[in-house]
N, C-alpha and C positions, 0 to 999 in steps of 0.2 A: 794674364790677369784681365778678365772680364769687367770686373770692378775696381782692382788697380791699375794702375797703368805702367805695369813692369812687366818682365817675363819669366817666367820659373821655370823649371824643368821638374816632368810631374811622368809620371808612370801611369797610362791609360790599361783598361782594359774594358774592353766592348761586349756587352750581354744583350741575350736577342728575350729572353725570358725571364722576368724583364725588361724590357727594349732601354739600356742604360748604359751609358758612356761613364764608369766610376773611374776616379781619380787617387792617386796614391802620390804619396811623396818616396822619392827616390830610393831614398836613405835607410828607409824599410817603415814597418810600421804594418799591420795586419788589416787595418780599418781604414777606410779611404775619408780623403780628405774632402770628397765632397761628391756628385751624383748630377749628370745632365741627362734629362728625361729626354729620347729621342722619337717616344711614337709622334708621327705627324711633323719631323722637325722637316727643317731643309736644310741640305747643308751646300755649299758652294767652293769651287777654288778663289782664294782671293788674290789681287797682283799688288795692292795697295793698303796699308791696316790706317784706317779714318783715325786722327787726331795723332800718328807716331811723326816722329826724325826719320828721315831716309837712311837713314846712319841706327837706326834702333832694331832696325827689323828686316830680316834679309827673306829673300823667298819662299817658298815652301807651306803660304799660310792657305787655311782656310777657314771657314765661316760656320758656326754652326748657330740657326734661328730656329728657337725651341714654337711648340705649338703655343705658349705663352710668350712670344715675343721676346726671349732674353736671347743676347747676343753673346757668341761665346766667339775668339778667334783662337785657335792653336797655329801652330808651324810644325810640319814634320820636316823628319832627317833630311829629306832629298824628294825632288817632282815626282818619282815611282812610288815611296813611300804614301805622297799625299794622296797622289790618286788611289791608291789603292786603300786608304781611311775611307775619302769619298765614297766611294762603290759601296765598300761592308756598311756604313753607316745610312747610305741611304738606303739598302738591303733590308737593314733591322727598322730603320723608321717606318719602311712599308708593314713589315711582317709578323716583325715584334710584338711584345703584348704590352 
């Protein structure tokens, strides 16, 4: 939750044509819950998520800062998992349209 301060579990899928991180709710649903524009973004591994509990958020996070400056944090499954967002993500930021 970029805007709240909780954490959901959401069903990503990464498009380079359009260069888009859309978001789905788990449970199903055809239309996504919402869209992170990533041409120009940066994205980073995080080791710390700014204003949580230590107790709230376990590792695996990273950072995604759109060309509009909105801060997005996700956590994937496992360190391989996240690296490997990393990499595709900032793949599409570069190449994407």
């Amino acid at each position: 939750g970029h805007r709240r301060k909780n954490w959901k579990v959401r069903k990503f899928v990464l498009r380079e044509d359009p260069a888009y991180l859309h978001y789905y709710d788990p449970a199903g649903g055809e239309d996504p819950l919402g869209a992170i524009h990533l041409r120009g973004c940066v994205v980073t591994a995080v080791e710390d998520m700014p204003d949580s509990k230590k107790c709230d958020v376990e590792n695996n996070l990273f950072e995604i800062i759109t060309a509009n400056d909105v801060h997005y944090y996700l956590q994937a499954a496992s360190s391989t998992e996240r690296t490997e967002w990393i990499k595709a993500i900032q793949a599409v930021s570069r190449t994407g349209k």
